[in-house]
C-alpha positions as CSV (number, residue, x, y, z in Angstrom):
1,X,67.1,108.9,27.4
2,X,64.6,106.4,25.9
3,X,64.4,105.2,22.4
4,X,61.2,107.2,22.2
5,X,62.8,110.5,23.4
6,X,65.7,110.4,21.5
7,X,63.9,110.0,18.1
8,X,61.2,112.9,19.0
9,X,64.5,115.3,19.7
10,X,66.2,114.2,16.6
11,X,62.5,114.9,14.3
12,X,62.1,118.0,16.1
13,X,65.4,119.5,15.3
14,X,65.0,118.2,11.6
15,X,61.8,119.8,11.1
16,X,63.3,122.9,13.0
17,X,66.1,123.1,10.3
18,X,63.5,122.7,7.5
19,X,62.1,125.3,8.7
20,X,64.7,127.9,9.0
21,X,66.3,126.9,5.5
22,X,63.0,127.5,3.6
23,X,59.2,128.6,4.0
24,X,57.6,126.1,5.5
25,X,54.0,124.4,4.7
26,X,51.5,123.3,7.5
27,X,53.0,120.1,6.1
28,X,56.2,120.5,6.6
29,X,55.9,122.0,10.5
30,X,56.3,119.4,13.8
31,X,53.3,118.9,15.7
32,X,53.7,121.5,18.3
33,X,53.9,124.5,15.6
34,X,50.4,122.9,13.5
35,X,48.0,125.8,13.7
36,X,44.1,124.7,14.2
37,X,43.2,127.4,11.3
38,X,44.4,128.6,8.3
39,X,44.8,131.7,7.6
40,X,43.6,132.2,3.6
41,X,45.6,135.3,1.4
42,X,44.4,138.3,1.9
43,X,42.9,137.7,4.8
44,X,45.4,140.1,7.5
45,X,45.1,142.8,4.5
46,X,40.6,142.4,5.4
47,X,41.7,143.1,8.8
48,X,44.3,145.9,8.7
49,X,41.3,147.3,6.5
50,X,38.9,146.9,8.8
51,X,40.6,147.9,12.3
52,X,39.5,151.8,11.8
53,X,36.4,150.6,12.2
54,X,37.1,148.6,15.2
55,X,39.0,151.1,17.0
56,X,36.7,153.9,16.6
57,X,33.6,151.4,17.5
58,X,35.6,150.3,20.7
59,X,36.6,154.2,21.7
60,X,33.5,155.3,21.5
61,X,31.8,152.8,23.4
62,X,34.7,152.9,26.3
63,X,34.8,156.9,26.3
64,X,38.5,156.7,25.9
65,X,39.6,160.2,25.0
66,X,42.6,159.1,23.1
67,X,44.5,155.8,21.4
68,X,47.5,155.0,19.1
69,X,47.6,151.7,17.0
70,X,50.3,150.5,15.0
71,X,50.6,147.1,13.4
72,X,53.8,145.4,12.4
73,X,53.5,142.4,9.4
74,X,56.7,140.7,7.7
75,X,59.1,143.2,9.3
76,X,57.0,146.1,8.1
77,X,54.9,148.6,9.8
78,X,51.5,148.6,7.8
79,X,49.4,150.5,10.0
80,X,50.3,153.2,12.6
81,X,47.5,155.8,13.6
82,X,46.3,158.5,16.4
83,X,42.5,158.6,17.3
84,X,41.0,161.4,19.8
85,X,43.2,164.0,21.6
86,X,46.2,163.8,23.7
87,X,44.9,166.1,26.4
88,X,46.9,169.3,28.4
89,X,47.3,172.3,26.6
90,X,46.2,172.8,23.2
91,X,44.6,169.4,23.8
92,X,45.7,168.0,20.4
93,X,45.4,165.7,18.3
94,X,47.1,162.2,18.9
95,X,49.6,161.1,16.1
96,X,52.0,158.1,15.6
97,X,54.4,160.3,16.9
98,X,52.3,160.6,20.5
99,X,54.3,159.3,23.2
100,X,52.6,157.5,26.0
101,X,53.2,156.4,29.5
102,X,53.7,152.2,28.9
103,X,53.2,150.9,32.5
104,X,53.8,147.4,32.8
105,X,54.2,146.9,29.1
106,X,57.8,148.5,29.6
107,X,58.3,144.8,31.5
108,X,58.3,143.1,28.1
109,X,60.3,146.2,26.5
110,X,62.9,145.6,29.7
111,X,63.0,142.1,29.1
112,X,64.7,142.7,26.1
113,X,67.1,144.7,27.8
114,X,68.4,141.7,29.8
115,X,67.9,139.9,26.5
116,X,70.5,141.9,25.0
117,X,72.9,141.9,28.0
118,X,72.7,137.8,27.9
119,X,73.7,138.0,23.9
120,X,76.3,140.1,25.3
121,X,77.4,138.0,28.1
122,X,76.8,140.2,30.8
123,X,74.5,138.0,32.4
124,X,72.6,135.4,32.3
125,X,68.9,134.6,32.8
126,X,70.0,131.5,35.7
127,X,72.8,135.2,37.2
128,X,72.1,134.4,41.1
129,X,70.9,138.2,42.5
130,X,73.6,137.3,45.4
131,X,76.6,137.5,43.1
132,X,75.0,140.8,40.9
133,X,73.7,142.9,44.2
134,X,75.0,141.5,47.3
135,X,73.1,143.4,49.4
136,X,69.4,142.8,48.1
137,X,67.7,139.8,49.9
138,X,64.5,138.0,50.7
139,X,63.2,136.5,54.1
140,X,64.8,133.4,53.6
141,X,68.4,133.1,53.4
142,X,68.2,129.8,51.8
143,X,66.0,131.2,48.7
144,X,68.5,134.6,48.6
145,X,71.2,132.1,48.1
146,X,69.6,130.4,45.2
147,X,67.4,133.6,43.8
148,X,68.3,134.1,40.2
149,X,67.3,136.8,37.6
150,X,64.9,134.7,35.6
151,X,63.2,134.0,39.0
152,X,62.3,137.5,39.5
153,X,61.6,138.2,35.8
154,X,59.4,135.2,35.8
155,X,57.9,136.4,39.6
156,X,58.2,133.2,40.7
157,X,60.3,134.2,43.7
158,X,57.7,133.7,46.4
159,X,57.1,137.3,46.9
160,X,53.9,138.5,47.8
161,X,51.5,140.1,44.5
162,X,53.0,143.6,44.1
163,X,55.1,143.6,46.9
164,X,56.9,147.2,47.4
165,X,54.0,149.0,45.9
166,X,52.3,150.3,48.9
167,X,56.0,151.8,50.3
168,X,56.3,153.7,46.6
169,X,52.6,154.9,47.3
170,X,53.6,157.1,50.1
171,X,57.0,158.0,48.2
172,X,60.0,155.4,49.4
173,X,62.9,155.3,46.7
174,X,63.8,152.1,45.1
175,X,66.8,152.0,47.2
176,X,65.0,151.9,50.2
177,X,61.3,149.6,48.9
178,X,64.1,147.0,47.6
179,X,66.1,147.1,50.7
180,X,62.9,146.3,52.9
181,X,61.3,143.1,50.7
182,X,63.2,141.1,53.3
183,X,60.5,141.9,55.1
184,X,57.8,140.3,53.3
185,X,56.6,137.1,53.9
186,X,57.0,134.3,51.2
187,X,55.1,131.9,49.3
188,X,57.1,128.6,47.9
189,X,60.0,129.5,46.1
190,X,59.9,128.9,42.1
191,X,56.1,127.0,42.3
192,X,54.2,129.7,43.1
193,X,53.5,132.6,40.9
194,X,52.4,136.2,42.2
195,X,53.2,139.7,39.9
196,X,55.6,141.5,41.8
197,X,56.5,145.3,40.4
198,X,59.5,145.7,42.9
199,X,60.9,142.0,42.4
200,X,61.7,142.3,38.7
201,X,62.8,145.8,39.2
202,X,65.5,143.9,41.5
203,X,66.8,142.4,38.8
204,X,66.9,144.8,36.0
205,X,69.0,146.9,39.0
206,X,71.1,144.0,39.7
207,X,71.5,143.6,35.9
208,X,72.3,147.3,35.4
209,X,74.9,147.1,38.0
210,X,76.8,144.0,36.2
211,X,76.4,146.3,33.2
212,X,78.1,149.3,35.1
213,X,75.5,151.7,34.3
214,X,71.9,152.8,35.2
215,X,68.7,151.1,34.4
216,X,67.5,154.3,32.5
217,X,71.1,154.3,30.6
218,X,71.5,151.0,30.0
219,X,68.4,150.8,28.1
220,X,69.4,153.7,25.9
221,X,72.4,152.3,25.2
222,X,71.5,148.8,24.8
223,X,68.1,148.7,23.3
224,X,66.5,151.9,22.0
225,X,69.4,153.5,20.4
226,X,70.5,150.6,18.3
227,X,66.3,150.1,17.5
228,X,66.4,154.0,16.3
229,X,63.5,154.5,19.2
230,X,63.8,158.3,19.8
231,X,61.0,159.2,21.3
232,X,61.3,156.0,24.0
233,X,62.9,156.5,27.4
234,X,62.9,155.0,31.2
235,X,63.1,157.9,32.7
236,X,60.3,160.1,34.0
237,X,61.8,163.4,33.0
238,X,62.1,162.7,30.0
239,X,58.4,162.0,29.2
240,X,57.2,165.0,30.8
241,X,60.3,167.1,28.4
242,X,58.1,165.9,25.2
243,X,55.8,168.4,23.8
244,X,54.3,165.4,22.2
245,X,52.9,163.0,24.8
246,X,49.6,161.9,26.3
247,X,48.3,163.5,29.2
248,X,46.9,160.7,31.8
249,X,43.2,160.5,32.1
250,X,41.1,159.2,35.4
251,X,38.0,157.5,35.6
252,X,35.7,160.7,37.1
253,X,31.8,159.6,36.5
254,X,31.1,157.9,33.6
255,X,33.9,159.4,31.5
256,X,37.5,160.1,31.7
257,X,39.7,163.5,33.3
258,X,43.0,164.8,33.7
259,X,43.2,164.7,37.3
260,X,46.4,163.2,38.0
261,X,50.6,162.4,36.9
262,X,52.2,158.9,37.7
263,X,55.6,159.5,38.2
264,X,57.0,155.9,37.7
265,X,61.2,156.3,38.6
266,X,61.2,153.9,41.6
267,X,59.8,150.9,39.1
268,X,60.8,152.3,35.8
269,X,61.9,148.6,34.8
270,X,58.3,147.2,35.6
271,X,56.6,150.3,34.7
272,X,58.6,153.4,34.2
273,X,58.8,153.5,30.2
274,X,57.3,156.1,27.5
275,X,57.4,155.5,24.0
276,X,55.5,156.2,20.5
277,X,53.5,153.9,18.7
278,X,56.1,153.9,15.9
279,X,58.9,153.0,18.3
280,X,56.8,150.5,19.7
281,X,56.6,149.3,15.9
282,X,60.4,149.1,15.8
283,X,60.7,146.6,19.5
284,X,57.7,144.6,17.8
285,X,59.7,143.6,14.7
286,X,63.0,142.9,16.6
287,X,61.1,140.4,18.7
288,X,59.4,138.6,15.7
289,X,62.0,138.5,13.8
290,X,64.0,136.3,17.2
291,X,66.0,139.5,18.1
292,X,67.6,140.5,14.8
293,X,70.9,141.7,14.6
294,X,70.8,143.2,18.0
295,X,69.8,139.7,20.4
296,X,70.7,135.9,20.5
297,X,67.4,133.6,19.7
298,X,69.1,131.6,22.5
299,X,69.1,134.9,24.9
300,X,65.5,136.2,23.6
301,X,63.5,132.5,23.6
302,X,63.6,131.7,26.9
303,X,61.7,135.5,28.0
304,X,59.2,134.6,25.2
305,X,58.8,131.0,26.6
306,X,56.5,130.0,29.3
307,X,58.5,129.6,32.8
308,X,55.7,130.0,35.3
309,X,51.7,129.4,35.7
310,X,50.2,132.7,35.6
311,X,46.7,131.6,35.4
312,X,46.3,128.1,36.1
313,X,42.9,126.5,34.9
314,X,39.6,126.2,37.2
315,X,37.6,124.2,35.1
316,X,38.5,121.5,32.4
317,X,38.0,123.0,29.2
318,X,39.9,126.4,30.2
319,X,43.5,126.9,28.4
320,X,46.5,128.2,31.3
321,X,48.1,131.3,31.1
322,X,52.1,131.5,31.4
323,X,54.3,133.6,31.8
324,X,58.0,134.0,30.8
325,X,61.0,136.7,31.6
326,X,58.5,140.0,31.4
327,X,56.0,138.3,28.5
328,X,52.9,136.9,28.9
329,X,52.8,133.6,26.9
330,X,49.5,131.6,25.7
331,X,47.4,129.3,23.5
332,X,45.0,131.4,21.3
333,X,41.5,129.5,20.4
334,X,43.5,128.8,17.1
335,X,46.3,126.6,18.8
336,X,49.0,129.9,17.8
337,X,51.6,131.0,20.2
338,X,50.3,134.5,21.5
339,X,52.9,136.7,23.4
340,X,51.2,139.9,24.9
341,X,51.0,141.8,28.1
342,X,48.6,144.8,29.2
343,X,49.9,148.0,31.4
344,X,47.7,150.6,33.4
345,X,48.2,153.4,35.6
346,X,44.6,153.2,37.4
347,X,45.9,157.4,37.7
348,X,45.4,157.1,33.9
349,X,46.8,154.7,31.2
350,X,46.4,151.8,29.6
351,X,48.5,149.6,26.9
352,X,48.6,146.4,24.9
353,X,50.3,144.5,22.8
354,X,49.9,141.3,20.8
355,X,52.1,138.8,18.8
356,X,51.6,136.4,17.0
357,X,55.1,134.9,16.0
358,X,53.4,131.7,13.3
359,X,52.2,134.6,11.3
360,X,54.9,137.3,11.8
361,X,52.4,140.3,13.0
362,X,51.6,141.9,16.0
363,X,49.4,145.0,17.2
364,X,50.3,147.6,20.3
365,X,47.4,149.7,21.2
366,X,48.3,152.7,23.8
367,X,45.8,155.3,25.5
368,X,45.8,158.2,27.8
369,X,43.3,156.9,30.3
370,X,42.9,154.7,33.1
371,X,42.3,151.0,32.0
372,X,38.5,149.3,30.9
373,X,39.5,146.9,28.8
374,X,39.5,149.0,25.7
375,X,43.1,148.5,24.5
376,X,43.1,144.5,25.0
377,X,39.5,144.3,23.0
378,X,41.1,146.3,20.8
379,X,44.1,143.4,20.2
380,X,41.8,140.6,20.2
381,X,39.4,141.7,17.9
382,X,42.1,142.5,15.4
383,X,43.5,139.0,16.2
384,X,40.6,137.6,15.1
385,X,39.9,138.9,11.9
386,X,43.4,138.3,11.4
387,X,43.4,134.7,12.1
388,X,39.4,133.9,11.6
389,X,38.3,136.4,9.3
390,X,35.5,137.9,11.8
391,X,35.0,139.0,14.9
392,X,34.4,136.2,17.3
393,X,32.6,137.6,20.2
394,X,32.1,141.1,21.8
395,X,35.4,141.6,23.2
396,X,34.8,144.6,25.6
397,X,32.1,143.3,27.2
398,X,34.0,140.9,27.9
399,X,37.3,143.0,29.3
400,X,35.1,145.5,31.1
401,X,33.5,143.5,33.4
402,X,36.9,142.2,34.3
403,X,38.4,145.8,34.9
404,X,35.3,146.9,36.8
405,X,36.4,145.4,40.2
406,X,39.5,147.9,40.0
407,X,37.4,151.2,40.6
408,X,35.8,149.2,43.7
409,X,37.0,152.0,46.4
410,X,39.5,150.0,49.4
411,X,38.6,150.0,53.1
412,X,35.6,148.5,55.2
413,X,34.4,151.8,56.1
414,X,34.7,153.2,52.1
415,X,31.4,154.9,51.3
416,X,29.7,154.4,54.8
417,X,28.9,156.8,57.5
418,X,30.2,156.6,60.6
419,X,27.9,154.9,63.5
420,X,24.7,156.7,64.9
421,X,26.3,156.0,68.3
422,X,29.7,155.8,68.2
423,X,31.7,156.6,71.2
424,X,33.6,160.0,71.2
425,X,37.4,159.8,70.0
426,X,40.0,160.0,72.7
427,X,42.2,163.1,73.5
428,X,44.6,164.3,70.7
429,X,47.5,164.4,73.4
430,X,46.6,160.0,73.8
431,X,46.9,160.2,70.2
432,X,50.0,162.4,68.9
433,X,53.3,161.2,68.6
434,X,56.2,159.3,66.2
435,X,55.2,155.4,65.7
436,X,57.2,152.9,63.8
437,X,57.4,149.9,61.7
438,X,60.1,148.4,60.0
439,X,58.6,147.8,56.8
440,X,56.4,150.8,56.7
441,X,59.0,153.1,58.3
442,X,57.8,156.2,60.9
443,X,54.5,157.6,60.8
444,X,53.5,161.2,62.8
445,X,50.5,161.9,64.3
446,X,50.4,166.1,64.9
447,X,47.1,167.9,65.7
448,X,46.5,170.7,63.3
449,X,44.0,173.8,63.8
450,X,42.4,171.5,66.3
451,X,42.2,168.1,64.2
452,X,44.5,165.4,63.6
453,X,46.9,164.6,60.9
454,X,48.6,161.3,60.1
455,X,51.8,162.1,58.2
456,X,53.4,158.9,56.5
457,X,56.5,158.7,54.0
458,X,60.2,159.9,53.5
459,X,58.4,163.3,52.4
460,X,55.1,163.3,54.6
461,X,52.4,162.8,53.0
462,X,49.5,164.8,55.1
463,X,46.8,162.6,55.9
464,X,43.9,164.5,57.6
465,X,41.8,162.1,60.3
466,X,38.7,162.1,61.3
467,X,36.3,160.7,64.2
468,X,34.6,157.3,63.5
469,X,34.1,155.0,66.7
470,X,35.9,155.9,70.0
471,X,39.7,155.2,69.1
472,X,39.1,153.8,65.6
473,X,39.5,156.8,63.4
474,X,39.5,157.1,59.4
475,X,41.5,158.9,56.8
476,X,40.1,159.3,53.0
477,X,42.9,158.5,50.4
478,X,43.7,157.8,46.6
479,X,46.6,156.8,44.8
480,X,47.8,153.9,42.3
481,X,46.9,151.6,44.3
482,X,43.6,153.2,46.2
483,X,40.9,154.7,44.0
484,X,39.2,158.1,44.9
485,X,36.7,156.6,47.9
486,X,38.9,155.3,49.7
487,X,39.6,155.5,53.1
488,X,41.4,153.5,55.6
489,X,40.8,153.0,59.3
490,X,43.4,154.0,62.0
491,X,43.0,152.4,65.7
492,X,45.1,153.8,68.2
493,X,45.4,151.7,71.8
494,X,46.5,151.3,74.8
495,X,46.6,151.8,78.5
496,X,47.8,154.9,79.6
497,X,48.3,158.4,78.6
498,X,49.2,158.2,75.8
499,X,48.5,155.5,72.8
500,X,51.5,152.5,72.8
501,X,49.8,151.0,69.7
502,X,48.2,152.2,66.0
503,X,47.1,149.7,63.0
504,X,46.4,150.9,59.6
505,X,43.6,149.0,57.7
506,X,45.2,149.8,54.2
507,X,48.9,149.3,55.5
508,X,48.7,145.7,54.8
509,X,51.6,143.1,55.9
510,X,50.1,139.8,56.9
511,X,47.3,141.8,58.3
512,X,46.7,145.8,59.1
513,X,50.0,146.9,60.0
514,X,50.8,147.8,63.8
515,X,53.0,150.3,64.6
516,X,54.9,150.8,67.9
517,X,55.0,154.7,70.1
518,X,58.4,155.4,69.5
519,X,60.1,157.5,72.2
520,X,60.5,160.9,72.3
């Protein structure tokens, strides 16, 4: 260690000390913790003050049918309030009491989890997945060997973006989708960064197993219990038991319905939690205040702290995003530490929250409908009065241009018509039969009241098809992952009889996936 490097560490962990004994002055901080603003008194009450206004202004403009805010400051929840209706029966109004599907926000929430199982000694963060779950493995045995909890929290274990999420789309268990991301191809190993659903889930399991209990248990035990969260859960069930909770809303038209249920189980630890915006309050001021009584600073920094390039910059004078064990970790304009992360269920929710550790507040925003960018404008308005005193820009402008793309309906053929003179599809008989893959599993082709049917999943999902071009035929679907429009080719071929061969446009691995005629 150099001269130069040795007297940095030994200011650093001076001014650190300083810190912690006594209320630090801009001053007083290192460096690395000097804010570009100040942040005048009186100036987060202006903003608590002013966030009705925001909110309503920001619903109304999105068509959101329903949102819960609460706001934490100084270990104390100052602000926690329902706007619009939950939906379902009754259709009532939304309180702080309102429990709401979290989507990937429960990453963060699960994070903690592990966070509290490290301060326990359960685990660790560097845990390699082949000593916690033996059996769960990736397509390289050197990277299985070395694969390590924080690499999957941090999805930076060269899976694919969302690997495992088409298998839960047709119904696989999380058994079975973990069991088969040995069949995904990789990108490099802890250098490459894509958001993977079904890789962290593999290590909250493998952590839960260590534990000797259940993902869903473990996090009662460990996390909301002691944090007095008693309208939180991981389980499915248990949202749909609460009289209280938010029905999901779709994009239909220009507005919002209740057209459909997520039912999140098979990824409960990367999507699969409900909660209350005064829970929610409860998580937020463990985590500012560096775990409380309940987690280590040592176990809870490193999930707060960048590990990986989430975003990395395209043009010079655009800040990186990172990301660390289930937290999303940046630079805000005014040089603060922000942690955050977003959730949605395109099927119909969307959460947010901010922190902003320098100045001990953060802000979750949760809604019952599919994501625009109204929750995140929302948080960064509110951070800006916070921290600037006004409004900086038109934030969901901003956001809802970046959500539009998801409503863009999948497939080639989505919204088209099939050709004027496209040849005439073959005989059902070359058609029918079992076909398989080993990632995607066996798929059924049957011909029902004279048309044909693909059926696909542990519990088949019914899949009508219809004609297009000669043996290229299409089937309209909509799910998590596909919105309503769209609709995904099936080619069948092959000499013969009967078909040998059929790809699936929106069965993607490394390309449309081919499946094989299995025998009869």
């Amino acid at each position: 260690m150099s001269f130069f490097q040795l007297t940095r560490r030994r200011f650093l962990a001076s001014a650190s000390l300083a810190v912690l004994a006594a209320p630090a002055l801009a001053e007083d901080l290192p460096p690395s913790r000097t804010a570009g603003t100040d942040v005048p008194p009186g100036q987060i009450d202006k903003a608590i003050a002013g966030l009705d206004g925001i909110v309503e202004d920001i619903k109304a403009r999105s068509k959101v049918p329903g949102l819960a805010v609460a706001v934490v400051n100084k270990g104390e929840t100052v602000y926690a309030k329902g706007f619009g209706k939950r939906g379902g029966e009754g259709d009532q109004p939304i309180d702080a009491d309102t429990v709401f599907q979290m989507a990937s926000v429960s990453k963060s929430i699960g994070a903690t989890v592990v966070a509290r199982q490290v301060t326990r000694g359960v685990v660790s963060w560097d845990s390699r997945m082949r000593d916690l779950l033996p059996w769960f493995s990736l397509a390289d045995p050197d990277i299985s060997e070395r694969l390590t909890v924080g690499d999957l929290y941090s999805h930076r274990s060269g899976l694919p973006d969302h690997a495992g999420d088409d298998l839960e789309d047709i119904g696989f268990d999380r058994q079975t989708i973990l069991e088969r991301l040995r069949l995904q191809p990789l990108r490099a190993f802890r250098t490459s960064y894509a958001y993977t659903n079904f890789g962290l889930t593999a290590a909250a399991e493998a952590v839960a197993e260590a534990s000797g209990a259940e993902w869903a248990d473990l996090s009662d035990e460990a996390l909301f219990q002691p944090l007095g969260m008693t309208r939180t859960s991981a389980r499915f069930d248990d949202f749909m038991a609460r009289e209280n909770r938010a029905v999901p809303h779709a994009r239909s038209g220009d507005g919002f319905e209740a057209l459909y249920q997520r039912q999140p189980d098979a990824q409960s630890p990367a999507g699969g939690v409900s909660s209350s915006i005064n829970d929610m309050a409860r998580w937020m001021k463990m985590v500012l205040a560096d775990g409380g009584e309940l987690i280590s600073p040592e176990a809870l920094q490193p999930a707060i702290s960048p590990q990986s390039f989430s975003s990395r910059p395209h043009t010079p004078d655009e800040r990186a995003g990172f990301y660390g064990y289930g937290f999303n970790v940046g630079t805000d304009p005014s040089g603060r530490v922000i942690l955050s992360h977003s959730g949605a269920f395109i099927l119909g929710a969307a959460t947010y929250f901010l922190m902003i550790p320098s100045l001990d507040i953060g802000i979750v925003v949760l809604s019952n409908a599919a994501p625009v960018g109204a929750v995140e404008s929302i948080g960064a308005s509110f951070s800006d009065m916070v921290q600037f005193g006004r409004v900086t820009r038109d934030w969901f402008s901003g956001y809802e241009g970046l959500f539009a793309s998801f409503y863009t309906p999948a497939g080639f053929t989505a919204g088209e018509t099939a050709p004027a003179a496209a040849a005439p599809a073959p005989a059902a008989d070359y058609c029918t039969g079992r076909y398989g893959h080993p990632y995607f599993g066996t798929v059924e082709v049957q011909e029902v009241d004279g048309g044909l049917v693909l059926l696909a999943g542990p519990q088949p999902i019914k899949l009508p098809l219809h004609a297009w071009d000669g043996s290229m035929m299409v089937f309209d679907i909509a799910n998590e992952n596909a919105v309503a429009g769209s609709r995904s080719t099936v080619t069948f071929s092959g000499d013969g009889k009967e078909a040998s061969t059929l790809e699936i446009e929106l069965f993607v691995l490394n390309g449309p996936a081919r499946f094989e005629r299995l025998a009869q």
